[in-house]
CHARMM-style PDB file with segment names, atoms N, HN, CA, C and O in Angstrom:
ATOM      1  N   UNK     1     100.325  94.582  59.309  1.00  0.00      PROA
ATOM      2  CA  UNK     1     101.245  94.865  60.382  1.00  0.00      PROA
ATOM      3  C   UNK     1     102.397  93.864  60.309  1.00  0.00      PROA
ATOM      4  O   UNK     1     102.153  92.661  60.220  1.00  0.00      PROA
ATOM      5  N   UNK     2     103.838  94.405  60.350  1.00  0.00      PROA
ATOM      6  HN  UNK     2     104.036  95.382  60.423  1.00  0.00      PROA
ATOM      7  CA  UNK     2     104.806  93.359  60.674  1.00  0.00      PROA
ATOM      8  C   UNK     2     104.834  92.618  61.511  1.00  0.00      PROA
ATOM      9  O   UNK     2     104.697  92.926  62.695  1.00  0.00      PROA
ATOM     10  N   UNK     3     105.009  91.523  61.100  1.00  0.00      PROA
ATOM     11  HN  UNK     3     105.120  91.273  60.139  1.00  0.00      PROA
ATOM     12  CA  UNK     3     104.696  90.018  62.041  1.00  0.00      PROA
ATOM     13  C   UNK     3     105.569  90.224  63.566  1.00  0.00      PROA
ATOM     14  O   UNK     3     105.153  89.851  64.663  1.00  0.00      PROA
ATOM     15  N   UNK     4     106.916  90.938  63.284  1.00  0.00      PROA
ATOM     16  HN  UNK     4     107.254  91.241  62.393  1.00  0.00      PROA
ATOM     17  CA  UNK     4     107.906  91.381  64.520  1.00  0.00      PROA
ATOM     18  C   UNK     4     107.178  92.677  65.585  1.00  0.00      PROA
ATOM     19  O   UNK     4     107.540  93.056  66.699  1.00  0.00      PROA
ATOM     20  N   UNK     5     106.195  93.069  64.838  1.00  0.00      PROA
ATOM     21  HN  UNK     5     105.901  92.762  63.933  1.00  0.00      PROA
ATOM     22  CA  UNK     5     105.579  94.325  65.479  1.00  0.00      PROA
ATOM     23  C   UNK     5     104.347  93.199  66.044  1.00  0.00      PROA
ATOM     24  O   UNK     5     104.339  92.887  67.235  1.00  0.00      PROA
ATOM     25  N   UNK     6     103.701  92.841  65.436  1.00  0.00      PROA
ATOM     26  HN  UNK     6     103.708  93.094  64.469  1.00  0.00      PROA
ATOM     27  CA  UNK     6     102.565  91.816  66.407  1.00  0.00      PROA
ATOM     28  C   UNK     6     102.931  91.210  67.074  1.00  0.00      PROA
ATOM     29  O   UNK     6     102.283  91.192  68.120  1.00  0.00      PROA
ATOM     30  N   UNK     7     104.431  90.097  67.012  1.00  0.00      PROA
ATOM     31  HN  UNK     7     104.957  90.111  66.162  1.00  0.00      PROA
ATOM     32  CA  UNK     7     105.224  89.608  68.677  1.00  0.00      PROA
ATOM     33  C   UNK     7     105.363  90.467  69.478  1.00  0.00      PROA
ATOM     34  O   UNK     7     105.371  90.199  70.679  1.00  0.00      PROA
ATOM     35  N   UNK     8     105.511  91.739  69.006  1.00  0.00      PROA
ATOM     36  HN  UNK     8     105.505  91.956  68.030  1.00  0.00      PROA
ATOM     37  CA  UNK     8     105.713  92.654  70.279  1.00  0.00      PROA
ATOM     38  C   UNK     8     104.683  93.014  71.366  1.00  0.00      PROA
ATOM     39  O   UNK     8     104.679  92.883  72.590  1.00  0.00      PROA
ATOM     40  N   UNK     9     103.644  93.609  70.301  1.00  0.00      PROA
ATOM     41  HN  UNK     9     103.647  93.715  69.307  1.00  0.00      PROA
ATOM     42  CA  UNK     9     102.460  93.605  70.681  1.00  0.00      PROA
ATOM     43  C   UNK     9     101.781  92.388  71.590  1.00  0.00      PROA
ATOM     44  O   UNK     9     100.910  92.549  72.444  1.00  0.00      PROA
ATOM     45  N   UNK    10     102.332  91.261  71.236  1.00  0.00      PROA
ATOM     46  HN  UNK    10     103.040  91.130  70.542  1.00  0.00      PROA
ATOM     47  CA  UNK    10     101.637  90.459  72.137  1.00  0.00      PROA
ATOM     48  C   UNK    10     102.300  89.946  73.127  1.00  0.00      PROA
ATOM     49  O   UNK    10     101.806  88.986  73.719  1.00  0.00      PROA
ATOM     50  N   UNK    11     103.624  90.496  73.545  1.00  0.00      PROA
ATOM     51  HN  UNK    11     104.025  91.276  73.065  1.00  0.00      PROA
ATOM     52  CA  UNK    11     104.352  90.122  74.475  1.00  0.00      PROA
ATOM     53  C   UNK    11     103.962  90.967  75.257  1.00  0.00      PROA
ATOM     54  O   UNK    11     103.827  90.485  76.381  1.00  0.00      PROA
ATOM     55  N   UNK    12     103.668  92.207  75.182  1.00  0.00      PROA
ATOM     56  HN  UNK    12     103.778  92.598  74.268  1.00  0.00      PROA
ATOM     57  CA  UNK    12     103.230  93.344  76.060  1.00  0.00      PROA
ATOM     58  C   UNK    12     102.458  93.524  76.956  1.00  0.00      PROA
ATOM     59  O   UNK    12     102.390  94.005  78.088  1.00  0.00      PROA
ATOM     60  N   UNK    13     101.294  92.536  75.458  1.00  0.00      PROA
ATOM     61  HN  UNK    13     101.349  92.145  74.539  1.00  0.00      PROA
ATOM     62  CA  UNK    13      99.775  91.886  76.134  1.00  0.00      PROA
ATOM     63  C   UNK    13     100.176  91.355  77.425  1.00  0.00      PROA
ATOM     64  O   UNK    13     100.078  91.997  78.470  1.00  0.00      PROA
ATOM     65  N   UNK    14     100.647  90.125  77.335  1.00  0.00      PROA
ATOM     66  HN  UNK    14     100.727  89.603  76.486  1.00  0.00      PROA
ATOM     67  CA  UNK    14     100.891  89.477  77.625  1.00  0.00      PROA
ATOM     68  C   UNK    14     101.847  89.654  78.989  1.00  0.00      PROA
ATOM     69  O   UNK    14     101.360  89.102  79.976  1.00  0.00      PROA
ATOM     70  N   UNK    15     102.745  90.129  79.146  1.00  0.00      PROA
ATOM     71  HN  UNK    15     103.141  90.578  78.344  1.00  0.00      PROA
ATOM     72  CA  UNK    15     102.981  91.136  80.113  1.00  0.00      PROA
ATOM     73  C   UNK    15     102.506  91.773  80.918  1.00  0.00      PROA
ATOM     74  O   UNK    15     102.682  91.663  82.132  1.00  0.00      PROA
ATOM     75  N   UNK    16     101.811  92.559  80.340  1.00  0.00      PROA
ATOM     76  HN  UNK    16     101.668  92.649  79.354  1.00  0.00      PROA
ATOM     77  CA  UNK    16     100.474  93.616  81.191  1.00  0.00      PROA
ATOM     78  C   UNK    16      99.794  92.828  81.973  1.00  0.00      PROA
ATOM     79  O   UNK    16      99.984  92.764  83.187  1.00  0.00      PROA
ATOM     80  N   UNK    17      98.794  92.043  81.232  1.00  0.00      PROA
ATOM     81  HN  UNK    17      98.640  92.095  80.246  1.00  0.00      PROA
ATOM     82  CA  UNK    17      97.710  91.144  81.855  1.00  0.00      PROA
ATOM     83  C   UNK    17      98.188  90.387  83.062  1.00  0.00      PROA
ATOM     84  O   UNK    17      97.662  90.178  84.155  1.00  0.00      PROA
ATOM     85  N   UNK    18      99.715  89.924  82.369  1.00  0.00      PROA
ATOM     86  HN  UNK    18     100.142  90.094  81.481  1.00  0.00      PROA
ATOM     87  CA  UNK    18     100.363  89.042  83.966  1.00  0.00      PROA
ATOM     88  C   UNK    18     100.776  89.735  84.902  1.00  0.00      PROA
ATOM     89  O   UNK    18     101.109  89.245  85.980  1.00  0.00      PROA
ATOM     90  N   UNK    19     100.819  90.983  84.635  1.00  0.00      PROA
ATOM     91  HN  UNK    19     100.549  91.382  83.759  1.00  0.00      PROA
ATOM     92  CA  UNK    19     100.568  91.612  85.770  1.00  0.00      PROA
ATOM     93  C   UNK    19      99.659  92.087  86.505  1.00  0.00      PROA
ATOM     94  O   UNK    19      99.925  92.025  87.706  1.00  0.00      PROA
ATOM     95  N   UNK    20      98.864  92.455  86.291  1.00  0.00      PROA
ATOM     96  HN  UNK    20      98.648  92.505  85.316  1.00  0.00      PROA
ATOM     97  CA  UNK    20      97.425  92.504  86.912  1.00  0.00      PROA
ATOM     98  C   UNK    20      96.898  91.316  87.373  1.00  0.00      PROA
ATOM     99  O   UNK    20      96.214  91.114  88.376  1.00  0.00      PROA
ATOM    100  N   UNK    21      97.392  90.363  86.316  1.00  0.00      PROA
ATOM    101  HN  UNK    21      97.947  90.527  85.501  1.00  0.00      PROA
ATOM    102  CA  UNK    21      96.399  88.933  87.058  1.00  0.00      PROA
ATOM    103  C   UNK    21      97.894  88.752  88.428  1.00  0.00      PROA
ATOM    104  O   UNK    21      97.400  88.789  89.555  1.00  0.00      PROA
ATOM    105  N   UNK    22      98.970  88.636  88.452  1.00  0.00      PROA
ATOM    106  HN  UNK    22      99.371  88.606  87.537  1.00  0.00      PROA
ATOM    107  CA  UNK    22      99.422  88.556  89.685  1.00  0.00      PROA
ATOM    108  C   UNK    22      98.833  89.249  90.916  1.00  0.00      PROA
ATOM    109  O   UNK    22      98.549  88.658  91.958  1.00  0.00      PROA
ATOM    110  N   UNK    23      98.649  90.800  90.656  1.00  0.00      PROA
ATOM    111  HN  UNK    23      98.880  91.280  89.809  1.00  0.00      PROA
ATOM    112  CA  UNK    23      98.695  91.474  91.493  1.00  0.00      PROA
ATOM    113  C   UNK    23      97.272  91.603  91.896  1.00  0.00      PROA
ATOM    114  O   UNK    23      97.046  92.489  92.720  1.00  0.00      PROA
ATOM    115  N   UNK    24      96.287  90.909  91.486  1.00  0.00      PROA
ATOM    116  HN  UNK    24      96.471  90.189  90.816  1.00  0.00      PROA
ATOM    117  CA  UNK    24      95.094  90.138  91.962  1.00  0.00      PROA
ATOM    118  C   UNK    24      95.036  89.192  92.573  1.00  0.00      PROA
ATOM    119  O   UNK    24      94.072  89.117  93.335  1.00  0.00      PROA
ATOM    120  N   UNK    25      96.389  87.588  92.528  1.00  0.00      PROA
ATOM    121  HN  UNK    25      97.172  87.649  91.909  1.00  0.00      PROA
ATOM    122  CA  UNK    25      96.313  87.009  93.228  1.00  0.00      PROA
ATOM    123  C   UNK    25      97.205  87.315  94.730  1.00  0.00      PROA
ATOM    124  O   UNK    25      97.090  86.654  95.762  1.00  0.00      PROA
ATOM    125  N   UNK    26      97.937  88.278  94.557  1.00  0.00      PROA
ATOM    126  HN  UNK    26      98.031  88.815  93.719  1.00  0.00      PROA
ATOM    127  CA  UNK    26      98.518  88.744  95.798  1.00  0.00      PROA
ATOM    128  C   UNK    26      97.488  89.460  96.712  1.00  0.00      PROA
ATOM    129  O   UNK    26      97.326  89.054  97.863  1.00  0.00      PROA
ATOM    130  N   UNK    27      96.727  90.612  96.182  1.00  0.00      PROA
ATOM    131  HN  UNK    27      96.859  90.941  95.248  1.00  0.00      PROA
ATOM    132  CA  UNK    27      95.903  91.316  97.202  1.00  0.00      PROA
ATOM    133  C   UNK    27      94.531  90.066  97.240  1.00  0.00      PROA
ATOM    134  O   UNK    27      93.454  90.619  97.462  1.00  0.00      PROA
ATOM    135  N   UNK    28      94.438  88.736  97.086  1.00  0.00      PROA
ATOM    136  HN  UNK    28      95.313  88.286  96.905  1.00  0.00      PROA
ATOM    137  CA  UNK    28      93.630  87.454  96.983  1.00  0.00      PROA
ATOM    138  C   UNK    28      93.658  86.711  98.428  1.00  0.00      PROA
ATOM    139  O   UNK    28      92.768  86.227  99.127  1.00  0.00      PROA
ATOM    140  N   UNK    29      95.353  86.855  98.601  1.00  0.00      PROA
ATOM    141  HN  UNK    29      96.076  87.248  98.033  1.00  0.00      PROA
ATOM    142  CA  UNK    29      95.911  86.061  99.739  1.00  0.00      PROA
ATOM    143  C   UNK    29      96.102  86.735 101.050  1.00  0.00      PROA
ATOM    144  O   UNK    29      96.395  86.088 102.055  1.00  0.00      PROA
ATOM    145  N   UNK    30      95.924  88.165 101.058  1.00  0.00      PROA
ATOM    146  HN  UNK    30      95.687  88.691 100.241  1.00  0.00      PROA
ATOM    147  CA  UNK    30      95.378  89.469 102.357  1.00  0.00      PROA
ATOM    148  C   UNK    30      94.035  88.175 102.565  1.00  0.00      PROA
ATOM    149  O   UNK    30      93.137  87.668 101.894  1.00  0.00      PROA
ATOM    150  N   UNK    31      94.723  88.070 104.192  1.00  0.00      PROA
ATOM    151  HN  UNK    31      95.453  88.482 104.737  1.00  0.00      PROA
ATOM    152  CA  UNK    31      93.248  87.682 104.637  1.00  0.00      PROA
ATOM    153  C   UNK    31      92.469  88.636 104.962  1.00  0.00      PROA
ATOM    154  O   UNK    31      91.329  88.326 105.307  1.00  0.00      PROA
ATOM    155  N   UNK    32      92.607  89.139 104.957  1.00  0.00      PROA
ATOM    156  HN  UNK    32      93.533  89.391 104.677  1.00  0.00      PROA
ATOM    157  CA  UNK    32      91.492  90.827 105.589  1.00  0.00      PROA
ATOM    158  C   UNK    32      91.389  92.206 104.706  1.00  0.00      PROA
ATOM    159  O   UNK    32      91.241  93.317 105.217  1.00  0.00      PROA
ATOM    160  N   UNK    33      91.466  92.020 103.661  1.00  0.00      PROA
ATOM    161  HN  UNK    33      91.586  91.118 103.246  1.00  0.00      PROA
ATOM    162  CA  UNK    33      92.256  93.266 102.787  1.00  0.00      PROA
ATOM    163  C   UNK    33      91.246  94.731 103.280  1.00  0.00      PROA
ATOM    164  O   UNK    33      91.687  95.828 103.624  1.00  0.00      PROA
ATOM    165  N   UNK    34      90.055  94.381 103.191  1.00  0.00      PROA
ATOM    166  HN  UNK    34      89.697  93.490 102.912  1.00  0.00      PROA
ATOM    167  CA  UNK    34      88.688  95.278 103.686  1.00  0.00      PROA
ATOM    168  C   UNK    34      88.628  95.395 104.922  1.00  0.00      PROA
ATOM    169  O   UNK    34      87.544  95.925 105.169  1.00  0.00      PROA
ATOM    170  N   UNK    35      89.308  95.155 106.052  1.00  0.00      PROA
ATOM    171  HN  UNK    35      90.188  94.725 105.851  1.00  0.00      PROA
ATOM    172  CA  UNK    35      88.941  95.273 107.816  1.00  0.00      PROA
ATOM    173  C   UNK    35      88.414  96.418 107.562  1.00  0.00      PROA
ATOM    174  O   UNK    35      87.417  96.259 108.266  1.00  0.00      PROA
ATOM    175  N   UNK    36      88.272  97.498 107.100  1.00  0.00      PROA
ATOM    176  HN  UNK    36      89.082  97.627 106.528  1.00  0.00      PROA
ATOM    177  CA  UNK    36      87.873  98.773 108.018  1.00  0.00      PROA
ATOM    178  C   UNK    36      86.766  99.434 107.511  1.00  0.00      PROA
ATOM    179  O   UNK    36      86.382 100.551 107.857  1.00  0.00      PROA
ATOM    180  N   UNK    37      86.007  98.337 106.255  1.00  0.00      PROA
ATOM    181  HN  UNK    37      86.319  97.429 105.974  1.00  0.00      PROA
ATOM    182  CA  UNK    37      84.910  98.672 105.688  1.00  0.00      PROA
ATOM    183  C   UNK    37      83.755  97.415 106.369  1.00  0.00      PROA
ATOM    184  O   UNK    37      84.169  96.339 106.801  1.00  0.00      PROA
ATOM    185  N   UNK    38      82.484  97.749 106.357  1.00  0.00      PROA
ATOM    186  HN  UNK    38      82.147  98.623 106.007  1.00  0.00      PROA
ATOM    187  CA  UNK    38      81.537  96.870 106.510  1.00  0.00      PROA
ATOM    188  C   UNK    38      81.383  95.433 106.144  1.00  0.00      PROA
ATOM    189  O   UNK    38      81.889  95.248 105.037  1.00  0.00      PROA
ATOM    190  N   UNK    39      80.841  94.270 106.687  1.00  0.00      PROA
ATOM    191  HN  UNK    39      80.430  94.420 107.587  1.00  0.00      PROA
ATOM    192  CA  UNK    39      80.964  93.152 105.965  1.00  0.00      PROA
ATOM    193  C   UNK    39      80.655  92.648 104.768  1.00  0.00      PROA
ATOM    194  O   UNK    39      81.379  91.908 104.102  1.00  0.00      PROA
ATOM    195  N   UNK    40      79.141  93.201 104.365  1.00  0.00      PROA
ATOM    196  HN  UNK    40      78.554  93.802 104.907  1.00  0.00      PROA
ATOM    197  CA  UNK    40      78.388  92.923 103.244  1.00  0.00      PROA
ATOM    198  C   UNK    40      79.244  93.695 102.238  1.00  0.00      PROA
ATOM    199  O   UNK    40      79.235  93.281 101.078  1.00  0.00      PROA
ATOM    200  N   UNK    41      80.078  94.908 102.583  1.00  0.00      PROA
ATOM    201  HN  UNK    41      80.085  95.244 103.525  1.00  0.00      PROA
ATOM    202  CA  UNK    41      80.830  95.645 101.460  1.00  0.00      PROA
ATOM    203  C   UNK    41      82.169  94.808 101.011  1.00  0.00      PROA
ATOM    204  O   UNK    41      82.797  94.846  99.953  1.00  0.00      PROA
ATOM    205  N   UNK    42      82.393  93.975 102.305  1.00  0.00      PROA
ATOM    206  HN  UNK    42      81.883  93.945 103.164  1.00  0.00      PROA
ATOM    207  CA  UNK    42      83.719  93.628 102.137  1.00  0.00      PROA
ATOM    208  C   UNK    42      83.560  92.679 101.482  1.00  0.00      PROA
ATOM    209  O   UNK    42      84.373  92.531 100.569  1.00  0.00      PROA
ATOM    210  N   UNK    43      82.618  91.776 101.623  1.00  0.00      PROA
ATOM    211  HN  UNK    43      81.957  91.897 102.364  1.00  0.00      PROA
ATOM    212  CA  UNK    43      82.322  90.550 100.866  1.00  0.00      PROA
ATOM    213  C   UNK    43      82.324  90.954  99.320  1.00  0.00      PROA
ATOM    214  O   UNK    43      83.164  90.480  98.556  1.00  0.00      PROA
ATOM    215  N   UNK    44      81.260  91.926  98.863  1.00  0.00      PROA
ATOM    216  HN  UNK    44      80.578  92.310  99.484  1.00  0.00      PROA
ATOM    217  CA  UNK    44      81.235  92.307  97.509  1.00  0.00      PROA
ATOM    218  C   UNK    44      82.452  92.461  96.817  1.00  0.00      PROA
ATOM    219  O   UNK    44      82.664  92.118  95.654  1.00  0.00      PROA
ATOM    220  N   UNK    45      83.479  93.162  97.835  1.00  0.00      PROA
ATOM    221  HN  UNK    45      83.306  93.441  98.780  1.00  0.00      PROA
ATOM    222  CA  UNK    45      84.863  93.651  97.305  1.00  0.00      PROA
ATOM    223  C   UNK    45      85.510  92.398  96.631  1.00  0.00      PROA
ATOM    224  O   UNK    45      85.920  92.316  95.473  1.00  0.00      PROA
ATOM    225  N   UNK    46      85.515  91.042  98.010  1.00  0.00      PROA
ATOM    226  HN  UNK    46      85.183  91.108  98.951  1.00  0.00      PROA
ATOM    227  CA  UNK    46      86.124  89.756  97.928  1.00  0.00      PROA
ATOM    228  C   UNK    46      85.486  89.008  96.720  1.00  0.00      PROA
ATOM    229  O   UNK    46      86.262  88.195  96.218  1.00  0.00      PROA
ATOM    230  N   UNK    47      84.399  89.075  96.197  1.00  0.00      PROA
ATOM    231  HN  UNK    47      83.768  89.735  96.605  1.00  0.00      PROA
ATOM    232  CA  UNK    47      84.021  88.409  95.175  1.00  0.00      PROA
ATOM    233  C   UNK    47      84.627  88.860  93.870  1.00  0.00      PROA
ATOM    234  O   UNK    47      85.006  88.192  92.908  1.00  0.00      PROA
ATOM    235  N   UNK    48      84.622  90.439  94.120  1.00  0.00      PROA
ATOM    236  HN  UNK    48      84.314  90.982  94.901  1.00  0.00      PROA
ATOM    237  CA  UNK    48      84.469  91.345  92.813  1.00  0.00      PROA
ATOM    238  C   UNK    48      86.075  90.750  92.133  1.00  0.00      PROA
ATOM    239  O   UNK    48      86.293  90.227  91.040  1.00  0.00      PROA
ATOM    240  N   UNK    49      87.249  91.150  93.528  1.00  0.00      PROA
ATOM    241  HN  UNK    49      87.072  91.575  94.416  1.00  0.00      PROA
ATOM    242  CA  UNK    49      88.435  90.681  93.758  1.00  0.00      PROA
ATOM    243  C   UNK    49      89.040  89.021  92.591  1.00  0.00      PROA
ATOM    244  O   UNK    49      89.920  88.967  91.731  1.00  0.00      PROA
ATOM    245  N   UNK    50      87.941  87.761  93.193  1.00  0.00      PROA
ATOM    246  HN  UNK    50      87.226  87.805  93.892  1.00  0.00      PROA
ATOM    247  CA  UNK    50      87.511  86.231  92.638  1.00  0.00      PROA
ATOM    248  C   UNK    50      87.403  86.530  91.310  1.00  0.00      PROA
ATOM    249  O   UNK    50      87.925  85.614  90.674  1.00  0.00      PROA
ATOM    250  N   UNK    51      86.847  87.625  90.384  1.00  0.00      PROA
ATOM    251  HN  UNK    51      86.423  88.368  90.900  1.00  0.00      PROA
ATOM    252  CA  UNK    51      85.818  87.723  89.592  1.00  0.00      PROA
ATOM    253  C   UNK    51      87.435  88.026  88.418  1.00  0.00      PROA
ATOM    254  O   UNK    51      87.832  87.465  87.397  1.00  0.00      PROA
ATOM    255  N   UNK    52      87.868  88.976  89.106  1.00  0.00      PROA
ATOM    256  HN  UNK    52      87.545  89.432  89.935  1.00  0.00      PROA
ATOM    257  CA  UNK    52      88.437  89.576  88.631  1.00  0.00      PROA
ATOM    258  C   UNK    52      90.048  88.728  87.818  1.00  0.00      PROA
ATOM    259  O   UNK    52      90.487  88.714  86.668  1.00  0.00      PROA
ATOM    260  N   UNK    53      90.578  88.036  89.316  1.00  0.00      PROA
ATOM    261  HN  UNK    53      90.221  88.047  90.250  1.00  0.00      PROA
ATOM    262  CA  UNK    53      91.734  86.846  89.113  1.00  0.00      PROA
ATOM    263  C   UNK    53      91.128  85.928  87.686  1.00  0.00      PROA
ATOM    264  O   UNK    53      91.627  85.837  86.564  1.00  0.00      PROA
ATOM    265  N   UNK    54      90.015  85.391  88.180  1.00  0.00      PROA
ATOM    266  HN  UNK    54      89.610  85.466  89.091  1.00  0.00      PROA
ATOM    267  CA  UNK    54      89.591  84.386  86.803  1.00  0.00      PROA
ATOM    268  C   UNK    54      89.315  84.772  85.933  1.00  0.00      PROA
ATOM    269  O   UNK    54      88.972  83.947  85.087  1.00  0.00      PROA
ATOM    270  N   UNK    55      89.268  86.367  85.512  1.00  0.00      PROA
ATOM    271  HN  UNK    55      89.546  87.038  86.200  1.00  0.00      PROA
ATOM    272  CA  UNK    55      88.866  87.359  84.272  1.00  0.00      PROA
ATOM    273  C   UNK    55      91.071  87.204  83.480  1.00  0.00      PROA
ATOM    274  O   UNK    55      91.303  86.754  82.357  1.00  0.00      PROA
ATOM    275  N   UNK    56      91.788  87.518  84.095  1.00  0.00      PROA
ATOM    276  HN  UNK    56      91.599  87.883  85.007  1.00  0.00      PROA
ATOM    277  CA  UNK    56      92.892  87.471  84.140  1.00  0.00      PROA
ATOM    278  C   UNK    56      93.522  86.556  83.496  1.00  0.00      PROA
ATOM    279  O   UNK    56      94.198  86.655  82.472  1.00  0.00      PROA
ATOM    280  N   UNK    57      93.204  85.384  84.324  1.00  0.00      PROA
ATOM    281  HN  UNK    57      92.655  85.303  85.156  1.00  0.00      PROA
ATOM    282  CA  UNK    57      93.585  84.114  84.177  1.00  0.00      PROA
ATOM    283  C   UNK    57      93.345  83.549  82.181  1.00  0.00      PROA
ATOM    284  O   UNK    57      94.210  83.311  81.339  1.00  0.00      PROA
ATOM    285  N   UNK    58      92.005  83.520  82.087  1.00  0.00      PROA
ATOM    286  HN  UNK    58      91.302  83.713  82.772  1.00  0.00      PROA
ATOM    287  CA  UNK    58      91.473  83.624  80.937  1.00  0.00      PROA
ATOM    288  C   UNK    58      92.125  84.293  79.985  1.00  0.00      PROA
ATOM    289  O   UNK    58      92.521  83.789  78.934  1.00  0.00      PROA
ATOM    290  N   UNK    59      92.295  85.778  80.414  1.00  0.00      PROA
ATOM    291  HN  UNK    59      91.973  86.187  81.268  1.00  0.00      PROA
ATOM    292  CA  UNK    59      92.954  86.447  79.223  1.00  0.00      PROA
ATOM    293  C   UNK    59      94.280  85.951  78.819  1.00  0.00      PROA
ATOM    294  O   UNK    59      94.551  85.790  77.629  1.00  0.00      PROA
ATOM    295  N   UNK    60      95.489  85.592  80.187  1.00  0.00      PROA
ATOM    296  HN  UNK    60      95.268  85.723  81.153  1.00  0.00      PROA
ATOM    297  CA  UNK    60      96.366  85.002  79.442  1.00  0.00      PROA
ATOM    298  C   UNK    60      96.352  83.766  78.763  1.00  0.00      PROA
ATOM    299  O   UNK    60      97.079  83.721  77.771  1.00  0.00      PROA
ATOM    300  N   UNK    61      95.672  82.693  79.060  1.00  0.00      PROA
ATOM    301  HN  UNK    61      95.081  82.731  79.866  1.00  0.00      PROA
ATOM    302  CA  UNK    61      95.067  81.542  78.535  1.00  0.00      PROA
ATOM    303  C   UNK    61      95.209  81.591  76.785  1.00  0.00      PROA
ATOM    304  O   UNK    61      95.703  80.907  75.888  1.00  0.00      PROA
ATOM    305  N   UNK    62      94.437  82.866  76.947  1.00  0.00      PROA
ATOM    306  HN  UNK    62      94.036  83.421  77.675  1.00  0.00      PROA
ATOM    307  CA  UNK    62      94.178  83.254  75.676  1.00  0.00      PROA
ATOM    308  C   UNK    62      94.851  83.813  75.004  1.00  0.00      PROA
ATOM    309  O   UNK    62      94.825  83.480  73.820  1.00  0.00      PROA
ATOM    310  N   UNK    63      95.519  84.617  75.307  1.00  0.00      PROA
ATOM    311  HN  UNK    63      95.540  84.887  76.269  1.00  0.00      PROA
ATOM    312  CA  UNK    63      96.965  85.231  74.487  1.00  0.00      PROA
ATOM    313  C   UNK    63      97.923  84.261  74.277  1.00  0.00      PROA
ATOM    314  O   UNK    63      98.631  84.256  73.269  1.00  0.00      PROA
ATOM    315  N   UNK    64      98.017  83.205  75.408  1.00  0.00      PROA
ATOM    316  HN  UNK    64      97.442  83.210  76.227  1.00  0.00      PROA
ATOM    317  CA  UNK    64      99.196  82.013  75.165  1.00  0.00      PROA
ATOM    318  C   UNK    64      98.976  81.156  73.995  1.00  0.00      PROA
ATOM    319  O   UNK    64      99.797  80.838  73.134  1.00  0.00      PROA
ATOM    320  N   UNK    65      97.643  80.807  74.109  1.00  0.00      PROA
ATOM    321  HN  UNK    65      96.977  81.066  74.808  1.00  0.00      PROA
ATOM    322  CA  UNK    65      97.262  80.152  73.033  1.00  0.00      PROA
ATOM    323  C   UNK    65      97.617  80.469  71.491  1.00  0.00      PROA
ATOM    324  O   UNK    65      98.048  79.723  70.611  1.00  0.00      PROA
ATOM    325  N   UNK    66      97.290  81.817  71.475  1.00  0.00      PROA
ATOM    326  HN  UNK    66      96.940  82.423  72.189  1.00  0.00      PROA
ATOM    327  CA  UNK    66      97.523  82.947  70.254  1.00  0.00      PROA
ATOM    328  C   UNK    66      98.847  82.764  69.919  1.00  0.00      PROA
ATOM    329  O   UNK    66      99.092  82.183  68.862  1.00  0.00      PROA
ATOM    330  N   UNK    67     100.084  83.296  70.883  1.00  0.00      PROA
ATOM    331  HN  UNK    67      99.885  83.768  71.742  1.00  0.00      PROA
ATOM    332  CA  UNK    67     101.094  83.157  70.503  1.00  0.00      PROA
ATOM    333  C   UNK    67     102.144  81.735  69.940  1.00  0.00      PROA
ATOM    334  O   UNK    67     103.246  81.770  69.393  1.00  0.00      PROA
ATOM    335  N   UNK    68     101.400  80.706  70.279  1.00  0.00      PROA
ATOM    336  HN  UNK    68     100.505  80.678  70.723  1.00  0.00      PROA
ATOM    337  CA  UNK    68     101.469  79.237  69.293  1.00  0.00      PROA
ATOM    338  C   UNK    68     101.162  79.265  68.492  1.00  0.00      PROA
ATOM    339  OT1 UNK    68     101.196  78.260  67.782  1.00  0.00      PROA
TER     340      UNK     68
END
């Protein structure tokens, strides 16, 4: 693969992921995002939510690294 086609590719990555990992830490900072579901559900949601930001986080970690 051309080396200009794999920067691309990994800017995209890289892109994408930061977006999702943002838009995990935004719906993070809803103090209530679940009000209108049960507690034990809402909690699961709020973890799943935790689980998810530091799944994110990682991936760009990891693409940044790559692209050095």
């Amino acid at each position: 693969m051309e080396q200009t086609s794999l920067n691309n590719i990994k800017q995209r990555a890289f892109d994408k992921i930061g977006s999702m990992y943002l838009a995990t830490v935004v719906r993070s900072e809803d103090l209530d995002p679940y009000w209108s579901i049960d507690l034990e559900r809402a909690e699961g949601f709020k973890k799943r939510d935790l689980m998810d930001t530091e799944v994110y986080s990682y991936i760009l970690t990891l693409i940044e690294k790559d692209r050095k």
